[in-house]
C-alpha positions in Angstrom: -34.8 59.2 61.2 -30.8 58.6 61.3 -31.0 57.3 64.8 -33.8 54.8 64.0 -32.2 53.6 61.1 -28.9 53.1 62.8 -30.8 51.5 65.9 -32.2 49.1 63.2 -28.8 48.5 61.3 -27.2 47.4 64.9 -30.3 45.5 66.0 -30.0 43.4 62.8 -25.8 43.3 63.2 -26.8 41.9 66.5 -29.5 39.5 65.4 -27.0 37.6 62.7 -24.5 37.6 64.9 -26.7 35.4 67.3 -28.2 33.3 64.4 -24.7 32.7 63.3 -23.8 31.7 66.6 -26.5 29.4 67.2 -25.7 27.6 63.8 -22.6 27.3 64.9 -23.8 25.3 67.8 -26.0 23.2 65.6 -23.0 22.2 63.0 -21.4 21.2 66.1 -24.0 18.8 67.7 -24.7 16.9 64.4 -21.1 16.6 63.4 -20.5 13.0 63.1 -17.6 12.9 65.3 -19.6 14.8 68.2 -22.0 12.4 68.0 -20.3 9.3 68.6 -18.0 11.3 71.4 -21.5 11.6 73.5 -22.2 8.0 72.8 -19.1 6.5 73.9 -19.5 8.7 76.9 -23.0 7.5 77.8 -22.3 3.9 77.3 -19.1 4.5 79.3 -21.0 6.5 82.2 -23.4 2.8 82.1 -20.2 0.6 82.8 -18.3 2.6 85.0 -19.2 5.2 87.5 -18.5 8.6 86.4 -17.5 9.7 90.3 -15.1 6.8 91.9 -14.1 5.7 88.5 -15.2 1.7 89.5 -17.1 -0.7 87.0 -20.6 -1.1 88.0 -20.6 -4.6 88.1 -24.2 -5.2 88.4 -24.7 -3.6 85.0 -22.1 -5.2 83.3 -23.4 -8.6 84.7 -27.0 -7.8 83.0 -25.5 -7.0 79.8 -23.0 -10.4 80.3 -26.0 -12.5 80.9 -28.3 -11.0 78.1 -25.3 -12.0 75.5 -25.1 -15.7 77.1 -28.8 -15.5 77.0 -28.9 -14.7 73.5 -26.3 -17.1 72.6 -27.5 -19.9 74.1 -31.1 -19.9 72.5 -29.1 -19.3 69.1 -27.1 -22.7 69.8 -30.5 -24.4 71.0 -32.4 -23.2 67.6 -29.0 -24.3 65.9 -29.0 -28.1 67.5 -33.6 -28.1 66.7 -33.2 -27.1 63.3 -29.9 -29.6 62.5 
């Protein structure tokens, strides 16, 4: 009976130590600051290659055309509307 008891006392010991753990883990993940870190990495990794360290140009050319794009109509609706 003492042996199953103190099996059970470790096996729980154990099990919150893993729970803790994992929350741990979580806390980190949503932390605000963690958050934006894997942002700015993914938005960096679209720019710029991750391997040679060069701008991907043909990215940065869609997103440079989408904003003169976007500009543009705004100017036309602009000149309609005046």
């Amino acid at each position: 009976m003492a042996k199953e008891l103190s099996s059970l006392e470790s096996e729980m010991e154990e099990t919150r130590e893993r729970l803790a753990s994992t929350i741990d883990q979580l806390v980190h993940r949503v932390n605000p600051k963690t958050i934006v870190g894997r942002e700015v990495t993914s938005v960096k990794a679209y720019f710029v290659d991750a391997q040679t360290g060069r701008p991907r140009t043909d990215n940065i050319l869609k997103v440079a055309g989408g904003v003169v794009g976007v500009v543009a109509t705004l100017a036309l609706i602009r000149k309609i509307v005046r």
